[in-house]
Gaussian input, Z-matrix of N, CA and C with variables (Angstrom, degrees):
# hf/3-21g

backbone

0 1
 N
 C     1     B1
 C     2     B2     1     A1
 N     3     B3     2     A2     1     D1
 C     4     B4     3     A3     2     D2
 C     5     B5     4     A4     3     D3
 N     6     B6     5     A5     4     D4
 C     7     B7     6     A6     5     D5
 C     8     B8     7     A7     6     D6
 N     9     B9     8     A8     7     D7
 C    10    B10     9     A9     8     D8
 C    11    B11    10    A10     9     D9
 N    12    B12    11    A11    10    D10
 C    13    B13    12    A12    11    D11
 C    14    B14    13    A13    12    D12
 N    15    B15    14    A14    13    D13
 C    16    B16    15    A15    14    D14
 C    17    B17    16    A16    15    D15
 N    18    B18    17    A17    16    D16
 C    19    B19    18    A18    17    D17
 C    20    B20    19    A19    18    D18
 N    21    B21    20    A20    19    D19
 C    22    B22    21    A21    20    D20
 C    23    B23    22    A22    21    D21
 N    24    B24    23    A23    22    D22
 C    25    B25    24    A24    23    D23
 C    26    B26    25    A25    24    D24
 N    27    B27    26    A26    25    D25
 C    28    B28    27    A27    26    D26
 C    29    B29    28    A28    27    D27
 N    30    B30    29    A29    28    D28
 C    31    B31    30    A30    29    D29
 C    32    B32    31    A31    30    D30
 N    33    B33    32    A32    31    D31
 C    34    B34    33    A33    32    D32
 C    35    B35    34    A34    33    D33
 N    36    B36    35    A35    34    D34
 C    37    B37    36    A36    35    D35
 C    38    B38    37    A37    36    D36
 N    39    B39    38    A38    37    D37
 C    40    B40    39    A39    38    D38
 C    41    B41    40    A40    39    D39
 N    42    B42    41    A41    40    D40
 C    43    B43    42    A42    41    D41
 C    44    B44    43    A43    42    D42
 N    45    B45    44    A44    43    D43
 C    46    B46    45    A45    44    D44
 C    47    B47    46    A46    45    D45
 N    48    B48    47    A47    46    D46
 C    49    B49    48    A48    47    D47
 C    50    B50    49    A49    48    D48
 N    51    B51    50    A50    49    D49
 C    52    B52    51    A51    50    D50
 C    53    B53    52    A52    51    D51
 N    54    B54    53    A53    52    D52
 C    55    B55    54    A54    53    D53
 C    56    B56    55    A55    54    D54
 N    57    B57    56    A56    55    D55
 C    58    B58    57    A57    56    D56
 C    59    B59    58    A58    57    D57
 N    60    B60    59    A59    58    D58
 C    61    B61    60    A60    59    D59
 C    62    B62    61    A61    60    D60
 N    63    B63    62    A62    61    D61
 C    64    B64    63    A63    62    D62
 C    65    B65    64    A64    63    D63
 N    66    B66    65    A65    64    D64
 C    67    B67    66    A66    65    D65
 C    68    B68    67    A67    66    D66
 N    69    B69    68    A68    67    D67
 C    70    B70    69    A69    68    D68
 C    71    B71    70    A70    69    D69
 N    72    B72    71    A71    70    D70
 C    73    B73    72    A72    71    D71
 C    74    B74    73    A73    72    D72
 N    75    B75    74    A74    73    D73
 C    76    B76    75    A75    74    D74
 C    77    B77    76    A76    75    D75
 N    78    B78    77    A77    76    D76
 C    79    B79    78    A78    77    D77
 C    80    B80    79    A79    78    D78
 N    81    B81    80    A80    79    D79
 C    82    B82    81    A81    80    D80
 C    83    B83    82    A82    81    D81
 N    84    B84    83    A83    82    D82
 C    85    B85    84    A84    83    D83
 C    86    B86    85    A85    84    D84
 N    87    B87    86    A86    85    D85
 C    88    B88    87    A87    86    D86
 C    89    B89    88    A88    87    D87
 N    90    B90    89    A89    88    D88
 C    91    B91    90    A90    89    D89
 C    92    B92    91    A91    90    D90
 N    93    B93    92    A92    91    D91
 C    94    B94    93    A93    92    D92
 C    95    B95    94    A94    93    D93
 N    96    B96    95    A95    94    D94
 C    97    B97    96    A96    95    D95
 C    98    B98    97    A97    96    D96
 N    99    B99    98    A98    97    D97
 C   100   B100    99    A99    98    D98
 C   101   B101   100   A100    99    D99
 N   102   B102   101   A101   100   D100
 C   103   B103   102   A102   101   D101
 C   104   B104   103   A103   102   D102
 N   105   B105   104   A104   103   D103
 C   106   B106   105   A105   104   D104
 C   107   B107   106   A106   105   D105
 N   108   B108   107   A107   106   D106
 C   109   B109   108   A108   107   D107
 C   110   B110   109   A109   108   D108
 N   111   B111   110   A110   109   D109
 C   112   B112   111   A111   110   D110
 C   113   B113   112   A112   111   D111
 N   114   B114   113   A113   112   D112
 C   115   B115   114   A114   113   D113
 C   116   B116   115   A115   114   D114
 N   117   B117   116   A116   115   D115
 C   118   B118   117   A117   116   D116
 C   119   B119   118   A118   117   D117
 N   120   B120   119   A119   118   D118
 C   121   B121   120   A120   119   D119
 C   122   B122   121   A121   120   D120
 N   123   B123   122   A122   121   D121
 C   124   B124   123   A123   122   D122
 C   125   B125   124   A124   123   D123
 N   126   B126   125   A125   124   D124
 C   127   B127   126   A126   125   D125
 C   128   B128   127   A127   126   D126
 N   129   B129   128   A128   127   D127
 C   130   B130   129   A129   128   D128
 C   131   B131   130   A130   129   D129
 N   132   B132   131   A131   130   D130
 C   133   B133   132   A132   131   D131
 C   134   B134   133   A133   132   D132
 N   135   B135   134   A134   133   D133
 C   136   B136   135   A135   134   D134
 C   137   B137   136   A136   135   D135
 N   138   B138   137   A137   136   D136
 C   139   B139   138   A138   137   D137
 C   140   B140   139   A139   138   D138
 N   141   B141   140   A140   139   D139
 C   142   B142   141   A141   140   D140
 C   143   B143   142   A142   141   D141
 N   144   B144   143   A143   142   D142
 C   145   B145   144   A144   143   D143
 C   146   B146   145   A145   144   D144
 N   147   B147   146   A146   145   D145
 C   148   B148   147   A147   146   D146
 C   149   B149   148   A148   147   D147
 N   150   B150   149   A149   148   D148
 C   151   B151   150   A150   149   D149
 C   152   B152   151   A151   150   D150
 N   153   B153   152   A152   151   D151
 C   154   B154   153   A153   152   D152
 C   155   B155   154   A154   153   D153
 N   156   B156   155   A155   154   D154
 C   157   B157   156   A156   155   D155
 C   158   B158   157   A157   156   D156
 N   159   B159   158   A158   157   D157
 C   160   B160   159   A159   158   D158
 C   161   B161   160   A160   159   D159
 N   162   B162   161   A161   160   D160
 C   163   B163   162   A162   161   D161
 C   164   B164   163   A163   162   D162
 N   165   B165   164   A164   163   D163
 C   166   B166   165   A165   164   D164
 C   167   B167   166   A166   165   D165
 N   168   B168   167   A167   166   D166
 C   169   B169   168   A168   167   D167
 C   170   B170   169   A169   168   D168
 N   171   B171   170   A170   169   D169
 C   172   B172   171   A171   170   D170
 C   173   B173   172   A172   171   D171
 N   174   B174   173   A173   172   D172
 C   175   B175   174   A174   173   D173
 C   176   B176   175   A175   174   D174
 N   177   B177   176   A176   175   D175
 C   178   B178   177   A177   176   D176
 C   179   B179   178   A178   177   D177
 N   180   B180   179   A179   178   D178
 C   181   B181   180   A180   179   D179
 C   182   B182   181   A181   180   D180
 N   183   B183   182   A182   181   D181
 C   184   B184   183   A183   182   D182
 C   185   B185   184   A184   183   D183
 N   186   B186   185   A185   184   D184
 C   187   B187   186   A186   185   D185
 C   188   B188   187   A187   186   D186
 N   189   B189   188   A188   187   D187
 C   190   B190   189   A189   188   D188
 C   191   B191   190   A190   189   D189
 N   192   B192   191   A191   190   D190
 C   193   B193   192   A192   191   D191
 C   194   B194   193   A193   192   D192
 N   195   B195   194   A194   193   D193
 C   196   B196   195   A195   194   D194
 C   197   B197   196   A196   195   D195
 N   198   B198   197   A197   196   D196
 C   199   B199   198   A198   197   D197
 C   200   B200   199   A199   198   D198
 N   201   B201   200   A200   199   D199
 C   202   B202   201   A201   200   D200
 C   203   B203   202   A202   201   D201
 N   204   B204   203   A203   202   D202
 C   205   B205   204   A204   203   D203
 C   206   B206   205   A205   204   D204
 N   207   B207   206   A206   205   D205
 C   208   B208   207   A207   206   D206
 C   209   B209   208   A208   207   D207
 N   210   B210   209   A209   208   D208
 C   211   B211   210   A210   209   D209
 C   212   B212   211   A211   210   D210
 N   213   B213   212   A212   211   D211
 C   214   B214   213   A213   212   D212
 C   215   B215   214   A214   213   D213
 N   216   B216   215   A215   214   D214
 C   217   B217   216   A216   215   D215
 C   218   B218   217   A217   216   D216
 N   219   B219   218   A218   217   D217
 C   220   B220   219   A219   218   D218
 C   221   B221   220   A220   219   D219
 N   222   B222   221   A221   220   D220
 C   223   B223   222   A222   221   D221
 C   224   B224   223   A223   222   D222
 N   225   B225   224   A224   223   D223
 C   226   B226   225   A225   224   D224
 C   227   B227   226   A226   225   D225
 N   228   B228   227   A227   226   D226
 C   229   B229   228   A228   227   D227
 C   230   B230   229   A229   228   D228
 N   231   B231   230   A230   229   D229
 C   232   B232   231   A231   230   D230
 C   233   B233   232   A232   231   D231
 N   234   B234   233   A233   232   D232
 C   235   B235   234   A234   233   D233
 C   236   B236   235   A235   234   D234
 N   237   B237   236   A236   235   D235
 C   238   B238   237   A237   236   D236
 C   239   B239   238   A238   237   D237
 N   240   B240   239   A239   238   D238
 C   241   B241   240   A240   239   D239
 C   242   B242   241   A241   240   D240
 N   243   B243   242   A242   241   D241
 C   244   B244   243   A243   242   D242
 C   245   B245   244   A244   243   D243
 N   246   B246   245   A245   244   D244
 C   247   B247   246   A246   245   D245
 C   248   B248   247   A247   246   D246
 N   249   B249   248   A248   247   D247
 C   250   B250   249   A249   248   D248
 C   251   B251   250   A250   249   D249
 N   252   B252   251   A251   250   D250
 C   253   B253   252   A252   251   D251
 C   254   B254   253   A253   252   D252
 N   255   B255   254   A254   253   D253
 C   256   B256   255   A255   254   D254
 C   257   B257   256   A256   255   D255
 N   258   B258   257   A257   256   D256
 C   259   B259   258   A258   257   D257
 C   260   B260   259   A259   258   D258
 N   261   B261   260   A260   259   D259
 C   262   B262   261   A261   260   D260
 C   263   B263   262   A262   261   D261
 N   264   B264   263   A263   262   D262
 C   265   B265   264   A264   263   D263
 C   266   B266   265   A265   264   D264
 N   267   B267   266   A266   265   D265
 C   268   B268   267   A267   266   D266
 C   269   B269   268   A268   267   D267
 N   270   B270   269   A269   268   D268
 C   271   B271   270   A270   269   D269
 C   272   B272   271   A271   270   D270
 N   273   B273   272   A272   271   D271
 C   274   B274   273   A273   272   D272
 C   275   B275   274   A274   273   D273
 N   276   B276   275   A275   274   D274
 C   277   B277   276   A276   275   D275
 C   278   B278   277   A277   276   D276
 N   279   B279   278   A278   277   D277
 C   280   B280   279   A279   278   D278
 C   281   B281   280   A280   279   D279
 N   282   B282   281   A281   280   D280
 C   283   B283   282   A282   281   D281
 C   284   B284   283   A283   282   D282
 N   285   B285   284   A284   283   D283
 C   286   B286   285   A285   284   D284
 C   287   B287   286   A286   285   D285
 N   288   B288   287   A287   286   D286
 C   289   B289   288   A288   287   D287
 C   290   B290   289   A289   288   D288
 N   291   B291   290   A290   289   D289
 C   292   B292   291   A291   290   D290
 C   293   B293   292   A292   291   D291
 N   294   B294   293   A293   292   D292
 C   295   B295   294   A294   293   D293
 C   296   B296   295   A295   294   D294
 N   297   B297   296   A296   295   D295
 C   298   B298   297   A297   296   D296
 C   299   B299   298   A298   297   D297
 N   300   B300   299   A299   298   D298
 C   301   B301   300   A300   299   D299
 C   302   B302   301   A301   300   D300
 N   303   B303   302   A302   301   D301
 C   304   B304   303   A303   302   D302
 C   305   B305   304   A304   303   D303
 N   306   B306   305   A305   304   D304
 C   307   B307   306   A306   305   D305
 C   308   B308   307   A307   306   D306
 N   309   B309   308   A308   307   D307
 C   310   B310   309   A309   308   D308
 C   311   B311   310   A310   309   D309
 N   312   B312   311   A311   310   D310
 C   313   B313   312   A312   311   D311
 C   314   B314   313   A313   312   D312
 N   315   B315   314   A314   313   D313
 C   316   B316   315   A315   314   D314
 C   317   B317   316   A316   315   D315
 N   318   B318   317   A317   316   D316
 C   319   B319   318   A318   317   D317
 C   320   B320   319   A319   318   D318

   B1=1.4394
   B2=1.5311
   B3=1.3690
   B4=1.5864
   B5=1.5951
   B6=1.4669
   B7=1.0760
   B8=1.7594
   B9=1.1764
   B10=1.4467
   B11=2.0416
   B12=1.0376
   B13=1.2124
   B14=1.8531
   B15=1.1616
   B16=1.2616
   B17=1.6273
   B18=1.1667
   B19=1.7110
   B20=1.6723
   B21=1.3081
   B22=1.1480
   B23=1.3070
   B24=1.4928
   B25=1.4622
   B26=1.6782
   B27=1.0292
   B28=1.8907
   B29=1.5673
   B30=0.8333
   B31=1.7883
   B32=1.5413
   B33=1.0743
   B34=1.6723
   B35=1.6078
   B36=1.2226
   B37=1.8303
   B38=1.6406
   B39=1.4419
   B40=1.7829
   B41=1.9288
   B42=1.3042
   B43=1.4829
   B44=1.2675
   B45=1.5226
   B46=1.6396
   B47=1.4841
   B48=1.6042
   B49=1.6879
   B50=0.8481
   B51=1.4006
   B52=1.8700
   B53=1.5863
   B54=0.9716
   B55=1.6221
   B56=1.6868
   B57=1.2416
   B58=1.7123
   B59=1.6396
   B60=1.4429
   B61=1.2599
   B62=1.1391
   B63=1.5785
   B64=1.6404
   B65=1.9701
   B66=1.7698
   B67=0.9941
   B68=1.5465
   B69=1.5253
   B70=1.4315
   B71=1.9436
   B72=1.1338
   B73=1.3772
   B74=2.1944
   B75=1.6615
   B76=1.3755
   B77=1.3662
   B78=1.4069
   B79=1.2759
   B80=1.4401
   B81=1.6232
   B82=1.2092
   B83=1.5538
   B84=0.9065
   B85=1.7291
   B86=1.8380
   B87=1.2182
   B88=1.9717
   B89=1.5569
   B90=1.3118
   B91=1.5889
   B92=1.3118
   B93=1.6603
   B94=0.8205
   B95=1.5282
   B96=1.8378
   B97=1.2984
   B98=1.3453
   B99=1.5872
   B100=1.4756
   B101=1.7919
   B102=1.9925
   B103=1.4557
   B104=1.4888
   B105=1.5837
   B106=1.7182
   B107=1.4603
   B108=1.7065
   B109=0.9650
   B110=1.7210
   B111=1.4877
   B112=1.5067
   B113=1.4165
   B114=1.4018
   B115=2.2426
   B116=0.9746
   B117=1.3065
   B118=1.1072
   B119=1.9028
   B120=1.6376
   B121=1.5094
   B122=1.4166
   B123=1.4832
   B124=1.3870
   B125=1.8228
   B126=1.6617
   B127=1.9515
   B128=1.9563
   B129=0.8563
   B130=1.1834
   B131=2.2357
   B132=1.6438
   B133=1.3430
   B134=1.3553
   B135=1.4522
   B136=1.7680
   B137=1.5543
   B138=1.4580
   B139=1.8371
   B140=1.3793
   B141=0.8413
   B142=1.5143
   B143=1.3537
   B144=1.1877
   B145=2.1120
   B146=1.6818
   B147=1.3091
   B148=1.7232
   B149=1.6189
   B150=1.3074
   B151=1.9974
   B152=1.5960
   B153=1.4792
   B154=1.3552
   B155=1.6800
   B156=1.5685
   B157=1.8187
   B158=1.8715
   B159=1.6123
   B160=1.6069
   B161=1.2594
   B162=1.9852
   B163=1.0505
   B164=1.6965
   B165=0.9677
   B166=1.5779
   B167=0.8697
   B168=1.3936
   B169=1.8077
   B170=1.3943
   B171=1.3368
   B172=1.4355
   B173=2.0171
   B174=0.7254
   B175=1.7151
   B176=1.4485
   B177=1.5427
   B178=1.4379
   B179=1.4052
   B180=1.7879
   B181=1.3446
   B182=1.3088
   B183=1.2232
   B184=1.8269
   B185=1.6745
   B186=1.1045
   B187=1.4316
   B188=1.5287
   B189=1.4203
   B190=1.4954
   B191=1.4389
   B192=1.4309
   B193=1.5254
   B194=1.2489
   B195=1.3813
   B196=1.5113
   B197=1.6770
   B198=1.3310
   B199=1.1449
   B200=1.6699
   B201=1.3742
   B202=1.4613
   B203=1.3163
   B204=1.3359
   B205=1.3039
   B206=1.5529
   B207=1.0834
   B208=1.9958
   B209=1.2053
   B210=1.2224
   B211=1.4511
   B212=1.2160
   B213=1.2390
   B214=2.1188
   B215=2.3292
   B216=0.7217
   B217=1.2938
   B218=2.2141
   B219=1.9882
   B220=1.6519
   B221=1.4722
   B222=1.5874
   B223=2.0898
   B224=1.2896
   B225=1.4326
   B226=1.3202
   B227=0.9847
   B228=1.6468
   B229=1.8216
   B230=1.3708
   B231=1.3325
   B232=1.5349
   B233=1.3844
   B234=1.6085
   B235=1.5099
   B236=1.3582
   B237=1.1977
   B238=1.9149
   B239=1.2446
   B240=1.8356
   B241=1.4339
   B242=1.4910
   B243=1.0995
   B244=1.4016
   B245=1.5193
   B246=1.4413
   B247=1.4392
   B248=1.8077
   B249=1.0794
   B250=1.5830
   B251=1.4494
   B252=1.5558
   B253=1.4353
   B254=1.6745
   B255=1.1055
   B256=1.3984
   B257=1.9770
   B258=0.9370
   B259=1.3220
   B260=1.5970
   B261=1.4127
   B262=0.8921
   B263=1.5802
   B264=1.4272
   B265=1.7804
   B266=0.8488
   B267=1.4241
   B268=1.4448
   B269=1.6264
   B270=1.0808
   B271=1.3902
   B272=1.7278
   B273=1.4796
   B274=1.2790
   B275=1.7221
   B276=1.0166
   B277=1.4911
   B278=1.5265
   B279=1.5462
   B280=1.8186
   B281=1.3284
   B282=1.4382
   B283=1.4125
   B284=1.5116
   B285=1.3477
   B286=1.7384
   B287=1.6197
   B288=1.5857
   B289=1.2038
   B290=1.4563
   B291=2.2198
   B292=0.7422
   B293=1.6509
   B294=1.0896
   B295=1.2212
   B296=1.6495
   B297=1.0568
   B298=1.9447
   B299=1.4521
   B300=1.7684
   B301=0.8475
   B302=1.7621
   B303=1.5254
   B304=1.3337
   B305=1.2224
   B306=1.1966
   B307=1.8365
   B308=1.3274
   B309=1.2007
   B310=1.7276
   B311=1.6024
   B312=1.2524
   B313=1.7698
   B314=1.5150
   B315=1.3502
   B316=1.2019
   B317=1.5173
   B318=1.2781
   B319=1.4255
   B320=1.2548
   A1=111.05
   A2=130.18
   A3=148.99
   A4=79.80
   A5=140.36
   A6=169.94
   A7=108.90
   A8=107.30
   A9=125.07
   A10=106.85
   A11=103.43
   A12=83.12
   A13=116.70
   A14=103.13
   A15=98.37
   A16=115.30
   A17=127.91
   A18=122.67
   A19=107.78
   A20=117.81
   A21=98.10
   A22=137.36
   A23=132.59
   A24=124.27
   A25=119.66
   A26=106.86
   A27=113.42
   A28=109.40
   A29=108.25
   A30=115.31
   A31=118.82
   A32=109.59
   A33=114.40
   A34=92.47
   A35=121.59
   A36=116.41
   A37=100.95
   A38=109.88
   A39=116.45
   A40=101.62
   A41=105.71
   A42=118.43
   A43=110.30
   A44=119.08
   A45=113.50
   A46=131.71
   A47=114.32
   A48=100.78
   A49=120.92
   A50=121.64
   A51=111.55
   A52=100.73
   A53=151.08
   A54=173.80
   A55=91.85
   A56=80.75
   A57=89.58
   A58=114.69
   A59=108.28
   A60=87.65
   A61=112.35
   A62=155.07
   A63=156.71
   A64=99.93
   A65=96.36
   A66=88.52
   A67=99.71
   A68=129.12
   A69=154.29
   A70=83.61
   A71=126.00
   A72=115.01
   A73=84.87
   A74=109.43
   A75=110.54
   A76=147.71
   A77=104.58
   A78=141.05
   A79=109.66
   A80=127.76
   A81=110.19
   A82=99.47
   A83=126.95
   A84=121.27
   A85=101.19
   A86=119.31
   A87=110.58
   A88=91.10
   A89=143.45
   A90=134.77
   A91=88.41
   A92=144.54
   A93=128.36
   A94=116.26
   A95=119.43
   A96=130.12
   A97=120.74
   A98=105.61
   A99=80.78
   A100=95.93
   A101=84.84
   A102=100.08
   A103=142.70
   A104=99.21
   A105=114.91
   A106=117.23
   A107=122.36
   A108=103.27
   A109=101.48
   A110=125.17
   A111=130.65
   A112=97.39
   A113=107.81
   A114=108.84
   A115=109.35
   A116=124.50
   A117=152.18
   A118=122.23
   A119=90.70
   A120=109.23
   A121=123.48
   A122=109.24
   A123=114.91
   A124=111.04
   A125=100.51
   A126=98.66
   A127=100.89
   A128=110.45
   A129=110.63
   A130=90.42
   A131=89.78
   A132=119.37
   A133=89.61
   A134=126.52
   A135=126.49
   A136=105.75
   A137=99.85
   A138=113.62
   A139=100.72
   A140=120.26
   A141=118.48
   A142=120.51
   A143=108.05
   A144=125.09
   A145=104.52
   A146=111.61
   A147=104.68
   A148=116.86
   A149=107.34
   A150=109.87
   A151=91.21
   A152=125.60
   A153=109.12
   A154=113.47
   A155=102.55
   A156=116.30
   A157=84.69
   A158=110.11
   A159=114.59
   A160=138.77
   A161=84.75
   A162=103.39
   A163=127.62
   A164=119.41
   A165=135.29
   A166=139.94
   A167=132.86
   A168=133.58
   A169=123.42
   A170=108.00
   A171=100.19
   A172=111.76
   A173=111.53
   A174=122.04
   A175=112.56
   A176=108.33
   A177=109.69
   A178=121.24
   A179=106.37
   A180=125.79
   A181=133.69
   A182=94.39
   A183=125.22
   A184=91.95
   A185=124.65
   A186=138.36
   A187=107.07
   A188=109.36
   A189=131.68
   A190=98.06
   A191=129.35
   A192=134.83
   A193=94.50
   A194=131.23
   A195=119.17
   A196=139.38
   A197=98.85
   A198=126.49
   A199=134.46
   A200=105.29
   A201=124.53
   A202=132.19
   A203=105.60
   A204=126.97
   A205=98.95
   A206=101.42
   A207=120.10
   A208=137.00
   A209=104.11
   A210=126.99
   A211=128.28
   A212=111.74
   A213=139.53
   A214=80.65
   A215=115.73
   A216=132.98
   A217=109.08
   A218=69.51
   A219=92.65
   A220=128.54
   A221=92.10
   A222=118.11
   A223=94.21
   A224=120.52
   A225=115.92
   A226=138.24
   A227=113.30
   A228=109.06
   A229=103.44
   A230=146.04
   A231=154.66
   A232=110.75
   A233=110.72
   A234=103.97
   A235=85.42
   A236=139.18
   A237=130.99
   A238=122.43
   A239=99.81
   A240=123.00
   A241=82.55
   A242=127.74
   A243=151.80
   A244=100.72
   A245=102.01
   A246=117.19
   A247=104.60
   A248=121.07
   A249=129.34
   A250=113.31
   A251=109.42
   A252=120.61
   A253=107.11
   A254=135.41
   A255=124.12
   A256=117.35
   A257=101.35
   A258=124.41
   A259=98.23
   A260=108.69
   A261=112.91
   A262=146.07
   A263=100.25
   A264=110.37
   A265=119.01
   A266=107.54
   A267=138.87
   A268=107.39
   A269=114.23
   A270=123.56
   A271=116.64
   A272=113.22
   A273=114.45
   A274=115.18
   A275=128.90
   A276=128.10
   A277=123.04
   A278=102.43
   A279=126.54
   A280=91.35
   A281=124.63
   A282=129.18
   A283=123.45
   A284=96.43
   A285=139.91
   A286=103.85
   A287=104.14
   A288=112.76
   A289=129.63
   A290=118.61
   A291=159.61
   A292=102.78
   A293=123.84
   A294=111.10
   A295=111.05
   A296=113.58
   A297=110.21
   A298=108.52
   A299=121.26
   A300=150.34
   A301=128.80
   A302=102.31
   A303=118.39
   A304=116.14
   A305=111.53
   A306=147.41
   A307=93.52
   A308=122.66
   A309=122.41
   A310=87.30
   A311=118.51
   A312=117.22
   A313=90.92
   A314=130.63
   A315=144.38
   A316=102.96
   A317=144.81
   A318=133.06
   A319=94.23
   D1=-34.52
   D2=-159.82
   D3=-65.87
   D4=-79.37
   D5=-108.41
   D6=-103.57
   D7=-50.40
   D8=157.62
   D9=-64.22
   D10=-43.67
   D11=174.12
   D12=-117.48
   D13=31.38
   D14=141.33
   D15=-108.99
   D16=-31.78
   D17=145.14
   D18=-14.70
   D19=-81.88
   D20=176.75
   D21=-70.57
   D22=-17.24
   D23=155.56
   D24=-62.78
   D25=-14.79
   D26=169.30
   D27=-93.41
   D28=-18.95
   D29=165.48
   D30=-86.10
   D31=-9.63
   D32=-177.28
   D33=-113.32
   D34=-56.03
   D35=-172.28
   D36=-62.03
   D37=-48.77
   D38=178.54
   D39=-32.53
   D40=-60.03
   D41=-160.37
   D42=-74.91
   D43=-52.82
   D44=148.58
   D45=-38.21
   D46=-28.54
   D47=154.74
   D48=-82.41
   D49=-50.01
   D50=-155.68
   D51=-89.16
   D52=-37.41
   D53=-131.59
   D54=-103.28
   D55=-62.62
   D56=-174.87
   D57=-59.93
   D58=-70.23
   D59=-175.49
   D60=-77.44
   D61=12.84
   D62=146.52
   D63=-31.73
   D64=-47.36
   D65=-140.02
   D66=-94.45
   D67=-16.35
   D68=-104.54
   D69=-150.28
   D70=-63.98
   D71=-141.83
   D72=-119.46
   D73=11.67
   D74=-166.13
   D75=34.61
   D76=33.23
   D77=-170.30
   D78=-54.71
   D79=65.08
   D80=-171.48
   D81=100.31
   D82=-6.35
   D83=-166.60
   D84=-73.89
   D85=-32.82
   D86=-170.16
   D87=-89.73
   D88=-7.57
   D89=173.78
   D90=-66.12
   D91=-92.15
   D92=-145.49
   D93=-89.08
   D94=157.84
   D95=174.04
   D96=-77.09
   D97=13.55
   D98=-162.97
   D99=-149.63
   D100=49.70
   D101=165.51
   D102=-54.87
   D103=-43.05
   D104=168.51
   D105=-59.58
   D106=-33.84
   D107=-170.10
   D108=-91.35
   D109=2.47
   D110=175.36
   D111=-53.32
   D112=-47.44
   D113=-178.94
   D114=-48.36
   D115=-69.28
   D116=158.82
   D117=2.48
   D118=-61.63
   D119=157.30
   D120=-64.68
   D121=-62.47
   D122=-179.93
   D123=-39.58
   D124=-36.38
   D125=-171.03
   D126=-78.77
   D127=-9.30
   D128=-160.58
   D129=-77.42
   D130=-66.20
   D131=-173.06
   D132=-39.69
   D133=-59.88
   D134=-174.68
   D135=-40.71
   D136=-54.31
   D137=-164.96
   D138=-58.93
   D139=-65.96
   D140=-165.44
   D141=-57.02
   D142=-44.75
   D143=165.01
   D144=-49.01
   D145=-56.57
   D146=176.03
   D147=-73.34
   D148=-21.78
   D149=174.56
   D150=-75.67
   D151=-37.66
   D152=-166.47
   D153=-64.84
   D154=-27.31
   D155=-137.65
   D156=-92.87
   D157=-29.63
   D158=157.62
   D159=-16.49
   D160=-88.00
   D161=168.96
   D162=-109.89
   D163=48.64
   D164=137.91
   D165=-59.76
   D166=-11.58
   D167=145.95
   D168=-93.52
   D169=-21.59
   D170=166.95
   D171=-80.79
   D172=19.35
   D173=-170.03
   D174=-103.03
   D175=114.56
   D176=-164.64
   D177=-96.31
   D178=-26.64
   D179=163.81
   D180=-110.63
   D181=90.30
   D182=-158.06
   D183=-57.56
   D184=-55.69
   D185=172.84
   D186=-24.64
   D187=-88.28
   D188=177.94
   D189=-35.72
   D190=-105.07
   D191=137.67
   D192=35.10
   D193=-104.26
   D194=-165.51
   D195=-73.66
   D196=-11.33
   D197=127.84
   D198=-12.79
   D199=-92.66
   D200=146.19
   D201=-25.97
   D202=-34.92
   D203=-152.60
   D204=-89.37
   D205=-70.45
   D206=157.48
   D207=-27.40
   D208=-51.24
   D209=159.81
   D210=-58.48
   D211=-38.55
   D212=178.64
   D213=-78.80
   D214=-68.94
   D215=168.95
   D216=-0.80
   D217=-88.73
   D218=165.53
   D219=-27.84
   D220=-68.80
   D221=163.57
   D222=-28.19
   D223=-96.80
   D224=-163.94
   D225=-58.68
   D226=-25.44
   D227=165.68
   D228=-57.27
   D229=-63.13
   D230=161.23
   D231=-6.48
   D232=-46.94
   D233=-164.74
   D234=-93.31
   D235=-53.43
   D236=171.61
   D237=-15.83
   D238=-41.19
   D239=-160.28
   D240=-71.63
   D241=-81.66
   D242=-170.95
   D243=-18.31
   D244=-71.59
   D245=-157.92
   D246=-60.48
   D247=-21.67
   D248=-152.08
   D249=-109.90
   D250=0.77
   D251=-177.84
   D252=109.19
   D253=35.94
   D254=152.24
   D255=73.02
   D256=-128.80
   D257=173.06
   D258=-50.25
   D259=-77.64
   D260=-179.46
   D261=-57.03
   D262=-10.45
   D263=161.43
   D264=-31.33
   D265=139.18
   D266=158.49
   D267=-52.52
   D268=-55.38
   D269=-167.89
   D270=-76.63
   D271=-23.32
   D272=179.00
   D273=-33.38
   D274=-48.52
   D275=175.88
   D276=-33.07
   D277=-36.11
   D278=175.98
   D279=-36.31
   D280=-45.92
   D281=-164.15
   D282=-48.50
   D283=-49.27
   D284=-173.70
   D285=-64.47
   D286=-48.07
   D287=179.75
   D288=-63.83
   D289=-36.39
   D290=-170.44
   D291=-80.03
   D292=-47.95
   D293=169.88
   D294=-87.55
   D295=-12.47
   D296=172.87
   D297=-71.05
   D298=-25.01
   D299=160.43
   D300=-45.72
   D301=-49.82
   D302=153.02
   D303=-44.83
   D304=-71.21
   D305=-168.29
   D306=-30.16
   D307=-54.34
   D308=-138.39
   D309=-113.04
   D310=-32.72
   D311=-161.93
   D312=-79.55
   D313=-78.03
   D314=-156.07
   D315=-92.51
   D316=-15.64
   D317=152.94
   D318=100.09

């Protein structure tokens, strides 16, 4: 449980840096077209971290559960990837992070 929910407190501070200042200090924000829907992500990334941080004690299969979680994870680094220039993203590393993420959460 410790582990699952530090997943999600590193998923909410993670997104409050890089997300944040992308979006906050415009770091790169007029390169890509597909700034509005970057908010867009960031509210999503919020939503889901507080639906997770919810319902996390009623959750019996911590396994499955983080699991899920990772995967929803994946999705959105992908569409970040997408949105931020491809190949060439800034953010591509999220990737790197996301499976180190696995590693330590799910064993």
């Amino acid at each position: 449980m410790k582990k699952v929910l530090a997943l999600i407190i590193f998923r909410i501070v993670l997104t409050t840096a890089l997300l944040g200042s992308f979006l906050f200090l415009r770091i790169g924000y007029l390169i890509t077209e597909y700034s509005y829907a970057i908010k867009y992500l960031v509210f999503i990334i919020y939503f889901l971290s507080f639906i997770y941080l919810a319902i996390l004690p009623k959750i019996k299969r911590l396994l499955i559960f983080s699991y899920l979680q990772l995967s929803i994870d994946a999705l959105l680094i992908i569409a970040l990837i997408f949105m931020t220039g491809g190949v060439e993203s800034w953010f591509s590393f999220l990737m790197i992070i996301n499976v180190i993420a696995a590693a330590i959460v799910a064993g």
